[in-house]
N, C-alpha and C positions, 0 to 999 in steps of 0.2 A: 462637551461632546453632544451629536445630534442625532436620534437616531434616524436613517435616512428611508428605510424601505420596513413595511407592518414586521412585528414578530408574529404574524399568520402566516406570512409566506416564506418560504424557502428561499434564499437569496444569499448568493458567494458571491466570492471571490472578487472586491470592484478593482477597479483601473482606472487610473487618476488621467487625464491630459495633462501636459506639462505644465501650463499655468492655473492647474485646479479647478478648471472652469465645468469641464464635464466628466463625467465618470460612467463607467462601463460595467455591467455584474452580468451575473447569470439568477433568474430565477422563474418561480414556476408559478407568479402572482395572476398572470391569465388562464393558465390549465393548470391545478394543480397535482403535480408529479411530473408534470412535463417542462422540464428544464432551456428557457431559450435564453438568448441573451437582447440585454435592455441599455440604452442610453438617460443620463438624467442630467441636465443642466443643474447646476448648482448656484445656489443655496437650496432653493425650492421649484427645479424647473419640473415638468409632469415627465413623467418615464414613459419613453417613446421604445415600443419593442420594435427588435432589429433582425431576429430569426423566429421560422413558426415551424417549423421543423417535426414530428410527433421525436425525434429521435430527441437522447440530451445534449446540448449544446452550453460549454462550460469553458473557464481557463479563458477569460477575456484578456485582452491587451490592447488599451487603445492606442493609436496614433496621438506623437507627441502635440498636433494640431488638430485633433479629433477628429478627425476625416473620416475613419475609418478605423474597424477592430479585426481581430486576427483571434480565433478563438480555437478551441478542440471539438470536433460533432463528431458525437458514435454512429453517424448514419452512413452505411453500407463498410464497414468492419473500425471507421473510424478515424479521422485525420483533422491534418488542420486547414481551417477555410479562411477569406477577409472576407466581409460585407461590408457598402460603405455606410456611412454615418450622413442623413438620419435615415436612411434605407435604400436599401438597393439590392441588384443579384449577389448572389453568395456564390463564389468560386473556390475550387478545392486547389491548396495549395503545396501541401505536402500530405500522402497517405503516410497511415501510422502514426503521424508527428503529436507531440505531445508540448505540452508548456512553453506556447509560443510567445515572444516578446518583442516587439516594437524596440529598433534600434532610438535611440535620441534624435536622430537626424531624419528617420521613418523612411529610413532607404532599404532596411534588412527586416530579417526577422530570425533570431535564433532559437531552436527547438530541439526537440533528443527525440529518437524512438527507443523504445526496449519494453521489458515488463518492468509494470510499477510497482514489483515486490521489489526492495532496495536490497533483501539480501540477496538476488539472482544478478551475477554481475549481465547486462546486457546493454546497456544504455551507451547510445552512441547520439555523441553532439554538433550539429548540421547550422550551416548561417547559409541563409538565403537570400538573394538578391532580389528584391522586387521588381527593379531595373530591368531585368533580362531574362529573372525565373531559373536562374541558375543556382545550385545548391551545392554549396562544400561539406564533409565533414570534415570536424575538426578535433584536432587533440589524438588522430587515429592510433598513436602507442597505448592508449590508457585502456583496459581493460571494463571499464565501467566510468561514464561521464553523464550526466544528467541532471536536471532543476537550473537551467543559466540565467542571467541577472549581468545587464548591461552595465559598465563603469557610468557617471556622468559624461563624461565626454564622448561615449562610445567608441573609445579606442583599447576599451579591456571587456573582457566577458570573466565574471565570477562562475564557477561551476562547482557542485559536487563530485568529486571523483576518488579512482581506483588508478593507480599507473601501476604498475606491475603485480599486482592479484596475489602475490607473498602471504597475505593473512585474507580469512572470510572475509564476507560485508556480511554488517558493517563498521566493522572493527578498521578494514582498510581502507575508508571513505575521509575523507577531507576536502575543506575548501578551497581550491587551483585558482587561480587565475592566468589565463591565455588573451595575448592580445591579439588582434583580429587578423592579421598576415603570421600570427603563430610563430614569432624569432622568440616571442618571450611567452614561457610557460611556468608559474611558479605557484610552488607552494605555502598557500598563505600562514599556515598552523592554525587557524581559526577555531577550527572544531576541537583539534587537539587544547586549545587555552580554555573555550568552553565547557569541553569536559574536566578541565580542573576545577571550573567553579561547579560544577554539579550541573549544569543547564545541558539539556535536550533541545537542540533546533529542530522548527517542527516545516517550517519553509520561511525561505528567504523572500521578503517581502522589496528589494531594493536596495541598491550602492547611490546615497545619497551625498555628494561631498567627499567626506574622509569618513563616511558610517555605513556599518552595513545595517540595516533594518529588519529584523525578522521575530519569529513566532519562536516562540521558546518556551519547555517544561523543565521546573524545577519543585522537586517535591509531588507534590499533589495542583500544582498551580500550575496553568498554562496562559500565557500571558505576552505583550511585545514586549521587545527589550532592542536593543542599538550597541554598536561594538564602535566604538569610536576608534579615531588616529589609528585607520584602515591604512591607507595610502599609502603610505609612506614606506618602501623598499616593495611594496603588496605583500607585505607582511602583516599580520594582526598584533594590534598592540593595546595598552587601554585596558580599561576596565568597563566590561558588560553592566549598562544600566537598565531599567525596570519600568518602563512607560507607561503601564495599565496596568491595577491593582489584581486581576485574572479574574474577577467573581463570576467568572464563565469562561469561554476558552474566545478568547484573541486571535483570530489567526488572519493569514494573507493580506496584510498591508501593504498599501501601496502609498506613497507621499510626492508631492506637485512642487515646484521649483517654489512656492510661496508661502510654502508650510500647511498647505491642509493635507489631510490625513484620511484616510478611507482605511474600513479593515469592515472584516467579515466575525461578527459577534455570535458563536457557537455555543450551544447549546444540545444535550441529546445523553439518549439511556445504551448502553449497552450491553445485553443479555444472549442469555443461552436459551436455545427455542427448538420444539421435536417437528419432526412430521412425522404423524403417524399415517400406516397404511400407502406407504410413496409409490411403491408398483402399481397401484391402481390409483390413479391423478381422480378420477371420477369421486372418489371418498376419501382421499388423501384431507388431513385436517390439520393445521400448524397449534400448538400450544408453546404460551412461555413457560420453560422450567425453570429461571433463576429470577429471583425478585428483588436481591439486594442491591444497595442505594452502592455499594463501589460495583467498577466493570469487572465484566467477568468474559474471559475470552478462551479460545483455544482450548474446546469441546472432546472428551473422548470418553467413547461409550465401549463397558467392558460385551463382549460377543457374547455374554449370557442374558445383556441389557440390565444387569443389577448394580454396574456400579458406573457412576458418573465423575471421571475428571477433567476439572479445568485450573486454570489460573486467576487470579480473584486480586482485584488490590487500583490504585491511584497510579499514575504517572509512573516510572517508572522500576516501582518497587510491587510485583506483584507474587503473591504464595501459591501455593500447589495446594485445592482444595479438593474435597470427594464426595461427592453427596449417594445417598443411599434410596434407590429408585424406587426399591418397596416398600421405605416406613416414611421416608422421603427428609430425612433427616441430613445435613451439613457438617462436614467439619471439615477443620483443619490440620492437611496432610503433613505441611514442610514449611518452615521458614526460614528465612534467609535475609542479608541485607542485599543480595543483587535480583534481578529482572526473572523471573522464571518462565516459561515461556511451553508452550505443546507438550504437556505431559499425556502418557501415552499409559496405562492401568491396565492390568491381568485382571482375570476373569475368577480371581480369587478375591482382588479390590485390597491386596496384601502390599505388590509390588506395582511402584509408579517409574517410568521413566521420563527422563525431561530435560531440556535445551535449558541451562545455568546461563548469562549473558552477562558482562560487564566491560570495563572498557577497554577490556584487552580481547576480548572475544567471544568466543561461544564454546562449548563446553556441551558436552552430555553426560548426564548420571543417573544412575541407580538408587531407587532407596527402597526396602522394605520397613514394613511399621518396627520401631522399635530398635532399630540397626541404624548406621551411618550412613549419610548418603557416601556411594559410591563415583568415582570418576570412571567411566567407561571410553574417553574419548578426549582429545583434544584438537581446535580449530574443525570441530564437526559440529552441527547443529541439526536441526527438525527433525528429532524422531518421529516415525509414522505409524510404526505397529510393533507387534511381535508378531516374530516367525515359531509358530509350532510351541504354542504355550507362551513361556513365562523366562525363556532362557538367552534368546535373543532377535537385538532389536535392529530393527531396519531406519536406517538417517542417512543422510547425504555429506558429502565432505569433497571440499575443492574447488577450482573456478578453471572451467565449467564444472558444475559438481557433477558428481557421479554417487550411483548409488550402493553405500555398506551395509556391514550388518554385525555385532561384536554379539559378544557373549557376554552377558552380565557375571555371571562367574568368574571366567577364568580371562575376561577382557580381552580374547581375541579378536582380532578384524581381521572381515572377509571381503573384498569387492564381489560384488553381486552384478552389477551392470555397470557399463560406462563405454563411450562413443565419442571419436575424436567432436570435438568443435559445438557439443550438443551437450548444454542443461539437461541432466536427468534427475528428476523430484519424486517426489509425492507416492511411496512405496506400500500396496498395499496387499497384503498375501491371506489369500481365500486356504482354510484345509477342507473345506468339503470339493473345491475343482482343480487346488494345486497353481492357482496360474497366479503369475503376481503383475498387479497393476502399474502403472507409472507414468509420468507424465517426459515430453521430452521436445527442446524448445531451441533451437540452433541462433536465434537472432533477439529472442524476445518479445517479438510480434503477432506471433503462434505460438500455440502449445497444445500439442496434440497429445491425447490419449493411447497410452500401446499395454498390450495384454503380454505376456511371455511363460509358456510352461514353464515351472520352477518343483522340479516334484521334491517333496521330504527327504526323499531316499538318496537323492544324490545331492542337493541344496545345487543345484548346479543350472543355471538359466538354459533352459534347450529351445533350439527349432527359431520360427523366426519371429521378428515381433506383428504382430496382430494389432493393424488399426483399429480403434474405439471409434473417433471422432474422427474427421476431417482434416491433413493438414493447412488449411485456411482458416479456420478459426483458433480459438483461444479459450481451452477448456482447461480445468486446474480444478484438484484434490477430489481422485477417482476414488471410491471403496466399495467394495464390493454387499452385495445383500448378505445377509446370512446365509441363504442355501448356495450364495456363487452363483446364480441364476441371470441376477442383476448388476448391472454396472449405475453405480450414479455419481454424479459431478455438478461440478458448478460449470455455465459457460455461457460467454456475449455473445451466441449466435444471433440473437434477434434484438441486439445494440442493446441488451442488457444484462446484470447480473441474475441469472435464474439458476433454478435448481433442474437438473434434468437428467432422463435415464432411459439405460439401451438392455435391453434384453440380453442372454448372452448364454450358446448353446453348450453345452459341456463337452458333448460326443463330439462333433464336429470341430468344437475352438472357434469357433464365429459369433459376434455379434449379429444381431439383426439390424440390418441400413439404417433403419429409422428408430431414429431419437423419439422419446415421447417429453413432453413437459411435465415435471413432476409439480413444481410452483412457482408462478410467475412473481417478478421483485422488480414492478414496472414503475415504482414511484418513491424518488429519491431519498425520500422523507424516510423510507422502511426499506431495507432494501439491505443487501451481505454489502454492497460494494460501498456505504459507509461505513467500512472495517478496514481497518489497514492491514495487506496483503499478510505480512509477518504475526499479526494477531487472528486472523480466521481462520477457523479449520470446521471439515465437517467429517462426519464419524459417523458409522452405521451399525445398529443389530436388529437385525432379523432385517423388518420391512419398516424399523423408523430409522430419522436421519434426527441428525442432530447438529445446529452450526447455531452460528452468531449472526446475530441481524442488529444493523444499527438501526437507531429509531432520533433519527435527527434535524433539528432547527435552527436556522440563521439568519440573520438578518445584518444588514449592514451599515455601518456607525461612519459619521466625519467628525472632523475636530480641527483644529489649527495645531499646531506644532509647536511652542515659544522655543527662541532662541535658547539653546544649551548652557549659558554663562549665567554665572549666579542665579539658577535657577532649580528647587530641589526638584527629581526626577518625577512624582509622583501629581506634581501640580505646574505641567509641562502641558497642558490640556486647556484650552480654553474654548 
């Protein structure tokens, strides 16, 4: 293996041509934080950049003759463009469109839009004609479709999907296959054979042959692997093998009709971080709070600011940990052999609740120190807060979800809010204003901010919902300040992941129009949005915030492929 681009620079995702000759990445080796995309002849041609864009420009896909690439740019709310190869104008070719892919014959392009949190079912899967710029989508029964991946022959498209939304995602996610006039749509069982062997598909790198190619965790190791003797009925069959040893994370391969290989060699820390003083951006100052060598995700700060929990651990076996703000001390809340996920801490630092995850689903429970964890819910997941102390919690359940609330005692559930056709999330209830927060997303595209009186006395949502944000943009995980004065959020208004906040008057129930920037996360390397959507959360008391920031490095590897016949897995690399 060779490595192809500095490990100084920030560099994803490549994209092979189909005879190996050129490849395609995205990286920020000229500006660094500013993500464009770059052309490289291969063995050793010199890297010819192809967008200059200040916005990030990502998710290359070149043409099977390299003519041209077909990418993702966040610039003006975010879509997908071509340029051609080795430069030329950039045309916008679908708004919103996401993980575009060069059919084989480089006459299409299939792409999804939705939100990239995989548990929000939204994702809808589109094939494009280049021909005529005419766009289908496809698969339109399935409730969630997204991440597509061409057959060889380009007469099948692999997809992630949801067909009838029966269980959460992503418990009801699996690998489909639809062929391109859609008479044949089938269920591969891919992921369901995956998850017997313990392996987490992290993205599909390619339908090579009879193999599917992709990024996979298992254990603490994240690595490529191959599902062989695909084809055949498009059912998964075969036993998953193990391509690269993981001594770092492997991901987004892509492989050329002649056996070379291109993948994106990953590296990066991820921690728990404060802003203090967030209402006034002028003296606002970011610190890391967590230093340990495993990640540590899904932040929740108790309203008195004394007690800190998150989830702490490898791949995916993570624990419920607590650290203590004033003496600044750690420990260990809860373990378990399954996934633990947004645990949500009282303001005693007694009682944690938390999203349980395994392969049948999501789960919420209760646990006090010294007592049993509690089941509170079933096919319900991300708790958000507590309502009015310590007695009950606010989570979502459903597709679209909608938003609940049970009682840790006596496991009652209450629906709180919900709206035909409309994703409602991110629940966050203030008792100094009464009003509860939430986020609410009809297509996936958007996700607007809305405020709604909730008073104590009646628990009963009144009057109407109160825009925060804009519906044109895409804002996500509202919490209020401590005094309810302040609203803050995460949101790509300005084609990036930042931190940002709106005033918000009590008497009246108005924010004030303008946003302010609490802190910018303009450079890819440090930034919330290397965090995966189901592992970020931000949390507030008083006037500090507290989330996760990744702090991440990649660079990109080739290699040759050897033929699969007597050949052991591991010295398959030349």
């Amino acid at each position: 293996m060779l490595q192809l681009t500095p490990a100084t620079d920030l560099s994803r995702r490549p994209s092979l041509s189909r005879d190996g000759k050129i490849v395609a990445y995205s990286s920020d080796r000229a500006e660094a934080g500013n993500l464009d995309i770059w052309v490289q002849h291969l063995p050793s041609g010199m890297p010819i950049r192809i967008t200059t864009d200040p916005a990030a420009d990502g998710d290359a896909s070149i043409a099977p003759d390299g003519s041209a690439v077909v990418f993702r740019s966040e610039r003006n709310g975010g879509g997908i463009y071509v340029a051609k190869v080795p430069g030329g104008s950039e045309r916008l070719l679908a708004p919103s469109g996401r993980d575009p892919r060069f059919s084989p014959d480089g006459g299409s392009v299939v792409y999804w839009i939705g939100d990239r949190d995989e548990t929000v079912a939204s994702g809808r899967l589109f094939l494009l004609s280049l021909t005529d710029g005419s766009s289908v989508r496809l698969v339109q029964d399935f409730v969630d479709a997204r991440f597509p991946v061409w057959s060889p022959d380009g007469q099948y498209i692999l997809f992630t999907g949801c067909r009838t939304g029966d269980q959460p995602l992503p418990a009801c996610s699996e690998w489909w296959v639809t062929s391109r006039d859609q008479t044949t749509v089938q269920n591969t069982g891919g992921l369901a054979l995956l998850r017997k062997k313990q392996i987490l598909p992290m993205d599909v790198g390619g339908w090579y042959r009879d193999t599917i190619l992709f990024s996979g965790r298992r254990g603490a190791t994240t690595s490529l692997w191959e599902l062989p003797n695909f084809k055949a009925n498009l059912r998964a069959s075969g036993t998953p093998q193990q391509l690269t040893a993981g001594d770092a994370r492997e991901v987004e391969a892509s492989l050329a009709d002649n056996g070379t290989i291109a993948f994106e060699h990953f590296t990066g820390a991820l921690h728990i971080w404060c802003i203090a003083h967030a209402s006034k951006p002028k003296v606002a100052v970011a610190s890391k709070v967590t230093q340990d060598a495993a990640v540590d995700i899904s932040p929740n700060i108790s309203a008195s600011g004394r007690w800190l929990a998150f989830s702490r651990g490898f791949g995916s076996r993570r624990d419920i940990w607590i650290k203590d703000m004033a003496t600044g001390a750690e420990s260990l809340f809860f373990s378990s052999d399954v996934d633990k996920l947004s645990p949500v801490v009282d303001d005693s630092g007694e009682t944690i609740a938390f999203e349980e995850r395994d392969v049948e689903g999501a789960s919420v429970f209760a646990l006090t120190r010294s007592q049993p964890a509690k089941r509170l819910c079933t096919g319900c997941s991300n708790p958000t807060g507590w309502f009015d102390g310590d007695r009950e919690v606010l989570y979502r359940e459903g597709m679209p979800s909608k938003i609940k609330m049970v009682d840790s005692k006596t496991r009652e559930e209450k629906v709180v809010l919900e709206a035909d056709s409309t994703s409602l999330n991110d629940a966050s209830w203030s008792p100094q204003n009464q009003y509860l927060l939430f986020t609410a997303s009809k297509d996936g595209n958007t996700k607007q901010v809305f405020a709604v009186l909730f008073p104590k006395s009646t628990r009963v949502a009144t009057g109407k919902w109160i825009p925060i944000t804009s519906e044109s943009e895409f804002s996500d995980r509202p919490r209020w300040s401590g005094d309810g004065k302040t609203v803050f959020y995460l949101s790509t208004r300005d084609g990036f992941s930042c931190v940002w906040g709106q005033h918000f008057d009590i008497e009246s129930g108005r924010a004030t129009p303008k946003p302010f920037a609490v802190m910018h996360y303009h450079n890819p390397r440090f930034s919330p949005a290397r965090v995966m959507s189901r592992s970020f959360n931000l949390s507030v008391s008083g006037d500090s915030i507290y989330l996760n920031v990744g702090e991440t490095n990649s660079s990109i590897w080739t290699g040759v492929l050897k033929p699969r016949i007597l050949v052991p897995f591991l010295e398959r690399f030349r």
